[in-house]
SETORTOR-798864 format. One record per residue (C-alpha): y, x, z; residue in three letters; residue number from 1. Coordinates in steps of 0.25 Angstrom, whole numbers, always signed. Layout:
N
- Y,X,Z,Ala,NUM $
...
//
This chain:
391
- +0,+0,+0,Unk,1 $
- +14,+4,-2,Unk,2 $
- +27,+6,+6,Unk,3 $
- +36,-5,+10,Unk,4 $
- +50,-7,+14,Unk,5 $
- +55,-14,+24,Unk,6 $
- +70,-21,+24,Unk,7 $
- +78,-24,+36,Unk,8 $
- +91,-34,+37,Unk,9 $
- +94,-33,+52,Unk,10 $
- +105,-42,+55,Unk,11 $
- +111,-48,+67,Unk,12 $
- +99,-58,+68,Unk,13 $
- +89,-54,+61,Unk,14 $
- +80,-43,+55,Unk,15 $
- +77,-47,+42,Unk,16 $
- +66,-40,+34,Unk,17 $
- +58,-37,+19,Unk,18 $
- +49,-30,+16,Unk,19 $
- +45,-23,+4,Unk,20 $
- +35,-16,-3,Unk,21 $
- +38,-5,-11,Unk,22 $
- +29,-6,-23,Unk,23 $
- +32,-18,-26,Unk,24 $
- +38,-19,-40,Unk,25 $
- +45,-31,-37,Unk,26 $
- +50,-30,-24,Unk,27 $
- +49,-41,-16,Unk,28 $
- +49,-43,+2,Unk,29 $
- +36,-42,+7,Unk,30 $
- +41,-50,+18,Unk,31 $
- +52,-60,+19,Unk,32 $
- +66,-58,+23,Unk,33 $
- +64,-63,+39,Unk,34 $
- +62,-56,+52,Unk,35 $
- +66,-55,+66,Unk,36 $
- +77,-61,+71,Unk,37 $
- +86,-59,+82,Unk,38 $
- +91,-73,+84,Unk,39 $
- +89,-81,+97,Unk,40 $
- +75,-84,+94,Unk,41 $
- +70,-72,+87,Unk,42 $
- +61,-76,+75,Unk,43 $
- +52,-68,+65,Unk,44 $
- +45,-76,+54,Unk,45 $
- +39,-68,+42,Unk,46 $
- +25,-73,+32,Unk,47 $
- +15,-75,+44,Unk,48 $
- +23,-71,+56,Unk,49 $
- +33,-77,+62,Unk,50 $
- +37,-73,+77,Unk,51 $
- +46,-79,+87,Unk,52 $
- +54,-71,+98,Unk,53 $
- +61,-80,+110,Unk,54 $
- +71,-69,+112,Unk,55 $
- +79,-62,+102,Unk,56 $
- +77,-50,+96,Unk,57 $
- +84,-37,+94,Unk,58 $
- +84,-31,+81,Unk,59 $
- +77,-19,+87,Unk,60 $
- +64,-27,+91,Unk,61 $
- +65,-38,+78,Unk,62 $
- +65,-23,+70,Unk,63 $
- +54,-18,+80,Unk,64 $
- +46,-33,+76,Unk,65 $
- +48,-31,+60,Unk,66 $
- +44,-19,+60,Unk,67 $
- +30,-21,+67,Unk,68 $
- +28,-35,+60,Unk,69 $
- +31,-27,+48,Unk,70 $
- +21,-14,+49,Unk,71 $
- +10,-23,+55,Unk,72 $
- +11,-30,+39,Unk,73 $
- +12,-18,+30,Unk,74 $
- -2,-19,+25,Unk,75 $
- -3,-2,+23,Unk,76 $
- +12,-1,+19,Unk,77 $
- +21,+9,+24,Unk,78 $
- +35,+5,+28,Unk,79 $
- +43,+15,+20,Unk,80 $
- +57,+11,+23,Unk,81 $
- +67,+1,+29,Unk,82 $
- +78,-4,+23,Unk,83 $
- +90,-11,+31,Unk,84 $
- +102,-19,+28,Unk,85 $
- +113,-13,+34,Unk,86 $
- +126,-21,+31,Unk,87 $
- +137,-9,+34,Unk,88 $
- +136,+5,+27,Unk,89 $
- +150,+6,+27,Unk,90 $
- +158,+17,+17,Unk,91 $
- +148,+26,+18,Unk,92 $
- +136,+20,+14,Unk,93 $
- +135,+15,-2,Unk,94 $
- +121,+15,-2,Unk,95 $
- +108,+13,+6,Unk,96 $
- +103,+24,+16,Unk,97 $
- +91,+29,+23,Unk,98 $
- +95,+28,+38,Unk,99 $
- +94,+42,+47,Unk,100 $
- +102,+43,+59,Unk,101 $
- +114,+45,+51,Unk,102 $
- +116,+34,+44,Unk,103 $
- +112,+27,+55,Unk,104 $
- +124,+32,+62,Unk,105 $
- +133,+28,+53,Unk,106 $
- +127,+16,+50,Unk,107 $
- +130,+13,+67,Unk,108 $
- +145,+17,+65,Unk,109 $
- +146,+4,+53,Unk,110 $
- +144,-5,+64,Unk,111 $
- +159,-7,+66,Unk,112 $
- +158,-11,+53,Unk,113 $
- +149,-21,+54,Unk,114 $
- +145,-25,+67,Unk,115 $
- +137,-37,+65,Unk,116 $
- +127,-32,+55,Unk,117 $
- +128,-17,+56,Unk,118 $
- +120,-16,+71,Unk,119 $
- +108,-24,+67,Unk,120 $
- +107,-18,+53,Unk,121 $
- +105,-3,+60,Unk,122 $
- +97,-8,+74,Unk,123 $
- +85,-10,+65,Unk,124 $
- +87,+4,+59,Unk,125 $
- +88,+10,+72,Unk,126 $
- +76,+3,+76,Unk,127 $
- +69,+7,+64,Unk,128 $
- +72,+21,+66,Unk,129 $
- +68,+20,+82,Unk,130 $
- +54,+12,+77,Unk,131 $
- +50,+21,+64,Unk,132 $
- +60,+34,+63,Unk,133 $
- +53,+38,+51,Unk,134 $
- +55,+24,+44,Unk,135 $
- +65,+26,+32,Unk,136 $
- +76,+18,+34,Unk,137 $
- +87,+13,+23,Unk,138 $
- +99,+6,+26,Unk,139 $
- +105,-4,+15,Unk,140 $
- +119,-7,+16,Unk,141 $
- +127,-21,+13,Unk,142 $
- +141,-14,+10,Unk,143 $
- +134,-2,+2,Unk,144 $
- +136,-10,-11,Unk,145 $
- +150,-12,-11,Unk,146 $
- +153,+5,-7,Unk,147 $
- +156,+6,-22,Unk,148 $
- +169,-4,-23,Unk,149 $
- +181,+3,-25,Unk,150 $
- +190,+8,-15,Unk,151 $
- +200,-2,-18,Unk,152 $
- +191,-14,-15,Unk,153 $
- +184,-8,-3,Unk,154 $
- +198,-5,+4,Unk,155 $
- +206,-15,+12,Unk,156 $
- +223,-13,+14,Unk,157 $
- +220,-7,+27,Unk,158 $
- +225,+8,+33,Unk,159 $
- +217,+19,+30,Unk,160 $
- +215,+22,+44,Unk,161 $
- +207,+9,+46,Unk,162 $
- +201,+11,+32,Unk,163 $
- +195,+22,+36,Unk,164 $
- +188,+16,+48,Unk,165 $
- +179,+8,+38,Unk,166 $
- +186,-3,+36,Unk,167 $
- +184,-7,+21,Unk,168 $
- +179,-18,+12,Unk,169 $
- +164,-14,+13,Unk,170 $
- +158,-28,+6,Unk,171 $
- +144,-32,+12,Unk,172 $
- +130,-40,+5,Unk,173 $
- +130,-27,-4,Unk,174 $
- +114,-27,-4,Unk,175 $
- +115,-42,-10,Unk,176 $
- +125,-38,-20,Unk,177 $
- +117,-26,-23,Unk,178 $
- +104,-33,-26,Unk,179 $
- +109,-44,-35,Unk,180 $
- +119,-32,-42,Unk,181 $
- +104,-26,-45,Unk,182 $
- +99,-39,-49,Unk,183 $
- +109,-43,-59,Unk,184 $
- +107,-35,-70,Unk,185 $
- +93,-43,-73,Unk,186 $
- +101,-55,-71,Unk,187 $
- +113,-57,-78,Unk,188 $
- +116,-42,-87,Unk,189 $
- +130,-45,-89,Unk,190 $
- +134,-50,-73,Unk,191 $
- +127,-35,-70,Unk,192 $
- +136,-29,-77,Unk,193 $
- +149,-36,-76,Unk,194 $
- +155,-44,-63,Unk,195 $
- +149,-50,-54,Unk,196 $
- +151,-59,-40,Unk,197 $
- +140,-58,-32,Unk,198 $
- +141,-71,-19,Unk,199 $
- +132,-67,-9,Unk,200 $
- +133,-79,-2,Unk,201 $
- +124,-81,+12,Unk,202 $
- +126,-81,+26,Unk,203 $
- +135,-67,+22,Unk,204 $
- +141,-70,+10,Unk,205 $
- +150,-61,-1,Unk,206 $
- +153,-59,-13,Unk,207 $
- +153,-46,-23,Unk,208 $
- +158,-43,-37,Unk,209 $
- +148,-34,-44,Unk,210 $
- +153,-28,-55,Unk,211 $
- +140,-21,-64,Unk,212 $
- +132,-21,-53,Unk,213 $
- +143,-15,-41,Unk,214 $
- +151,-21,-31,Unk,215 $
- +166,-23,-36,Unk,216 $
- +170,-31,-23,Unk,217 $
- +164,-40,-11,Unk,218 $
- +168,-50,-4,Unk,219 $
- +166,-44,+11,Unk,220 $
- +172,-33,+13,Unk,221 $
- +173,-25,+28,Unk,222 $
- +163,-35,+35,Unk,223 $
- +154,-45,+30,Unk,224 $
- +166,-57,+36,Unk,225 $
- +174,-54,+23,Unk,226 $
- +175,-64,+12,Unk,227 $
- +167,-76,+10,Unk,228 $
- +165,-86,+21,Unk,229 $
- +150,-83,+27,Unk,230 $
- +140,-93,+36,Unk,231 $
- +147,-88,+47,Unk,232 $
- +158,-78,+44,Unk,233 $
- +171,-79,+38,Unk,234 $
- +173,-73,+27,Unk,235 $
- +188,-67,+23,Unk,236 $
- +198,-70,+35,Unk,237 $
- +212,-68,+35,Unk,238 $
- +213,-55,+45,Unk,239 $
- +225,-63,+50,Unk,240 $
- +216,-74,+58,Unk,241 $
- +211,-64,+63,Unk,242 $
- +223,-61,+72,Unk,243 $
- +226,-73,+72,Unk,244 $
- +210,-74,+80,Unk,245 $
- +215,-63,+89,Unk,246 $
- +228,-67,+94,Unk,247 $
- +227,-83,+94,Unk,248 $
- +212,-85,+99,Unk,249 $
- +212,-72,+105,Unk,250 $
- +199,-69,+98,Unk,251 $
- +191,-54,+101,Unk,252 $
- +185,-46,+89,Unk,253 $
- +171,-51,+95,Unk,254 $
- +176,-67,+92,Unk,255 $
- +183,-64,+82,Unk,256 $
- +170,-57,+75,Unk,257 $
- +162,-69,+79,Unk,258 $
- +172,-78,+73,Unk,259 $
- +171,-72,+60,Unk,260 $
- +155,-69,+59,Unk,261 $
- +149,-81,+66,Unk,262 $
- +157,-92,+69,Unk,263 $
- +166,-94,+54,Unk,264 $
- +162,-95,+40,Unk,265 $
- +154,-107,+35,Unk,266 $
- +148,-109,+50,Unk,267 $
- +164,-109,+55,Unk,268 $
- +170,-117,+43,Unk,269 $
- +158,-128,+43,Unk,270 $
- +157,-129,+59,Unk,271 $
- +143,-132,+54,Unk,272 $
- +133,-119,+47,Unk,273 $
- +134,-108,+41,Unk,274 $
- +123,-112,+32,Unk,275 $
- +128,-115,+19,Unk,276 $
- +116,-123,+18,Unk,277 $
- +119,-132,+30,Unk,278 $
- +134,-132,+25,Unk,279 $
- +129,-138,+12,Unk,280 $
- +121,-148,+16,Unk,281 $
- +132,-154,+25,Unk,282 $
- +142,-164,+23,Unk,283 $
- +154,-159,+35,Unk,284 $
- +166,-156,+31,Unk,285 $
- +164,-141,+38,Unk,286 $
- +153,-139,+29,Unk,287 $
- +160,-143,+16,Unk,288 $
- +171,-134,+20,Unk,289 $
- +162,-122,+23,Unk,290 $
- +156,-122,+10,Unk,291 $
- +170,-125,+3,Unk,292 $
- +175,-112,+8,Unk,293 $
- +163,-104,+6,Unk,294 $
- +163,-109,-9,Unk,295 $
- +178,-106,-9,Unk,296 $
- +178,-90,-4,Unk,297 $
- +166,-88,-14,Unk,298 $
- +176,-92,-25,Unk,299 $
- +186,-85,-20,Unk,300 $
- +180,-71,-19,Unk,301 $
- +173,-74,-31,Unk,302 $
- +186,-74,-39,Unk,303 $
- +192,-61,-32,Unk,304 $
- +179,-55,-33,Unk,305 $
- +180,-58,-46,Unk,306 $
- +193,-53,-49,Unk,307 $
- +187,-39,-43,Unk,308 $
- +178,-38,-55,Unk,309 $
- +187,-43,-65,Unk,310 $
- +179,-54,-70,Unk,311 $
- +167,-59,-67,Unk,312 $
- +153,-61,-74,Unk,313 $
- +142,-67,-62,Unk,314 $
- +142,-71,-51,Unk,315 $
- +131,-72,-42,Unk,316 $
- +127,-79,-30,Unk,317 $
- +117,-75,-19,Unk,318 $
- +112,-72,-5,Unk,319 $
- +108,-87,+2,Unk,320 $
- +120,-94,-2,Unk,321 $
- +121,-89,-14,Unk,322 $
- +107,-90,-18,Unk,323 $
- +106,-105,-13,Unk,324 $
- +116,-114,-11,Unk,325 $
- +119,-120,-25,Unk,326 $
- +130,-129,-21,Unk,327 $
- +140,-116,-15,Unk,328 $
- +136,-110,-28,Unk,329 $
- +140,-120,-40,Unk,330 $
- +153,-121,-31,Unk,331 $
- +155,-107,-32,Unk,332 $
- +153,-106,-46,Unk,333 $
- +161,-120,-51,Unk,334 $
- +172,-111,-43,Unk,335 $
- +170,-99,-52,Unk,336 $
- +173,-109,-63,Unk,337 $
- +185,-99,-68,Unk,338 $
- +178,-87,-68,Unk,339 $
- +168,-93,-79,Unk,340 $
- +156,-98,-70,Unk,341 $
- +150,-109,-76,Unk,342 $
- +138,-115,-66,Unk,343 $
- +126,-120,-68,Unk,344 $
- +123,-129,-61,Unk,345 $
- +109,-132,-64,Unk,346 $
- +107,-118,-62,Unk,347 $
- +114,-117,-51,Unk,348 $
- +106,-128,-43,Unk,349 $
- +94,-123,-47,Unk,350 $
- +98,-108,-40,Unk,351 $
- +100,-100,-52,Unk,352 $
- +98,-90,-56,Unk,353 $
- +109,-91,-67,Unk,354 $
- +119,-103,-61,Unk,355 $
- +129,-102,-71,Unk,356 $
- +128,-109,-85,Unk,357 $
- +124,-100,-98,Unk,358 $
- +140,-101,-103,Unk,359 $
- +146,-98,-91,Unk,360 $
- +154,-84,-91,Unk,361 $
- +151,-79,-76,Unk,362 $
- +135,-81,-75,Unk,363 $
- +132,-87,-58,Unk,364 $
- +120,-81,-52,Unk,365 $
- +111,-84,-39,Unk,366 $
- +103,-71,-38,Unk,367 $
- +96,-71,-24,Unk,368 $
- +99,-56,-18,Unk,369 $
- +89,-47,-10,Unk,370 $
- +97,-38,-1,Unk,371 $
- +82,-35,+5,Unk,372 $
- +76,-28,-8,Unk,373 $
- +89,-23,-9,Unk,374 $
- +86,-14,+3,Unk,375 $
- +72,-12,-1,Unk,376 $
- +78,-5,-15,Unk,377 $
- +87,+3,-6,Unk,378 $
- +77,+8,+5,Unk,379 $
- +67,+11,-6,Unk,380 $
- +75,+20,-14,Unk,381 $
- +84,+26,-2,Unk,382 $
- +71,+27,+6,Unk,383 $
- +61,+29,-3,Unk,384 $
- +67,+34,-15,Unk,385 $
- +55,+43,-19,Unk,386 $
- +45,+30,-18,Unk,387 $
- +44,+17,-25,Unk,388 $
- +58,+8,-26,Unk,389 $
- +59,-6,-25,Unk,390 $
- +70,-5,-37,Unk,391 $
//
């Protein structure tokens, strides 16, 4: 039997997983993306397993779990390498990295950076490196994909002494972005190679202009709370409520950051869900709203987005959203009337691929992404260069 790779997407409630095997030709998860979770009732459900924890778990001991369920299941594989998603790489990092003490340490000093995401993404390396020090390790970043925007769109009118602390437009989802880039060109030749707006719409949602294949521009820029309105973040925000927070509700960084990331969004405006799903299926004015202003943003930065690329030839939907709520998309489209879109909505309703008609100048897409096999093609050829690729 061959070697396998194992995927890891540590987040801040769960430890999601995929594993796969490196000779397959076409790559494909050997098991499912699911795992521990850290909720309040711990929970682990997998083909012919499924476990229950009364307590929560720390990611240490979900990691300890996976790893043990997963090497009691390799039938005579060897686990070759681990792949993580780790959101920040910062400036330094345009590309994926095999992990040494080094990196690590760098990685630890992003945290500032992103310090919602950042901490779990590297708890399960460090436990990784504790549990099998001779394990290769490879971490995958989300803003690596954008490292190649120019200057001019990655700055923000700040001064240079505050600049130089990091703070930029980094742009986030770049493993999404990434995959459907790859996937283009067997898709739509001319959308490859020209402009292209990529919505990645989900929980997280952005978007990205692509032009042949690289990232032009993003919605999100220092964190993953710019641009469009999210489940439960708020997208763009004059810095001035900010202040206005601070000095009239006499909010601390600490609310305000819960504010921003758990409480507003399509949760905050509906007062109902953050489940676009649920929001769709009701009637209550909070809901309609909530949806309005998603649908709203998404043409918004569609248009600027498209201005950055000087003209637009695809656009592209993805990510949970994207990939399946039809209603959001023909909105979205019959908004993108003036670039040229033209829907189809047969096509549309039936989930694509191609949702635009056959006359229509900008061609509409729903391409499902798969940050996972992402990371597998990355572990494999940073970790295993000399051996089999998932490419």
């Amino acid at each position: 039997m061959g070697d396998a790779l194992l995927v890891l997407n540590a987040g801040s409630s769960s430890v999601k997983f995929s594993l796969f095997a490196l000779e397959d030709a076409a790559p494909r998860p050997a098991v499912p993306r699911s795992g521990p979770s850290a909720r309040a009732a711990a929970h682990f459900k997998a083909p012919g397993a499924e476990q229950r924890w009364d307590e929560p778990l720390a990611h240490e001991q979900a990691t300890d779990f996976l790893l043990e369920w997963i090497e009691q299941r390799m039938q005579g594989r060897r686990l070759a390498a681990v792949g993580h998603r780790v959101v920040h790489g910062g400036m330094r990092y345009a590309a994926p990295v095999r992990v040494d003490a080094g990196v690590l340490a760098q990685l630890e000093a992003l945290v500032p950076l992103a310090p919602l995401h950042q901490p779990h993404n590297l708890a399960a390396i460090r436990r990784l490196i504790a549990l099998r020090p001779g394990l290769a390790q490879v971490a995958c970043f989300d803003t690596a994909f954008h490292r190649g925007q120019a200057a001019v769109v990655q700055a923000y009118a700040l001064p240079p002494e505050i600049t130089r602390e990091g703070v930029h437009r980094y742009g986030f989802h770049g493993l999404s972005y990434e995959y459907i880039a790859q996937a283009l060109p067997g898709i739509d030749a001319r959308a490859a190679a020209g402009g292209t707006v990529v919505a990645h719409l989900g929980n997280g949602a952005s978007m990205c202009a692509l032009r042949a294949g690289a990232s032009v521009a993003s919605s999100m820029g220092f964190s993953a709370l710019e641009g469009l309105p999210m489940g439960t973040r708020c997208g763009s925000l004059d810095p001035g409520v900010l202040l206005w927070l601070m000095d009239q509700k006499h909010m601390d960084a600490r609310a305000i950051e819960d504010l921003l990331y758990h409480r507003s969004g399509l949760l905050g405006m509906s007062g109902l869900s953050g489940d676009m799903r649920a929001l769709l299926a009701s009637d209550a004015p909070g809901a309609r709203a909530a949806v309005d202003q998603f649908v709203y943003r998404i043409g918004r930065e569609l248009g600027s987005l498209a201005a950055a690329l000087g003209g637009l030839d695809a656009l592209v939907f993805t990510a949970g959203i994207g990939e399946h709520a039809a209603p959001v998309r023909a909105r979205v489209c019959r908004g993108a009337a003036w670039l040229g879109l033209k829907l189809d909505q047969g096509a549309n309703a039936a989930g694509g691929p191609r949702i635009s008609r056959a006359a229509s100048r900008v061609s509409a897409w729903v391409i499902p992404t798969d940050e996972e096999l992402m990371i597998a093609r990355h572990t494999a050829r940073v970790a295993l260069c000399a051996g089999p690729g998932l490419d």
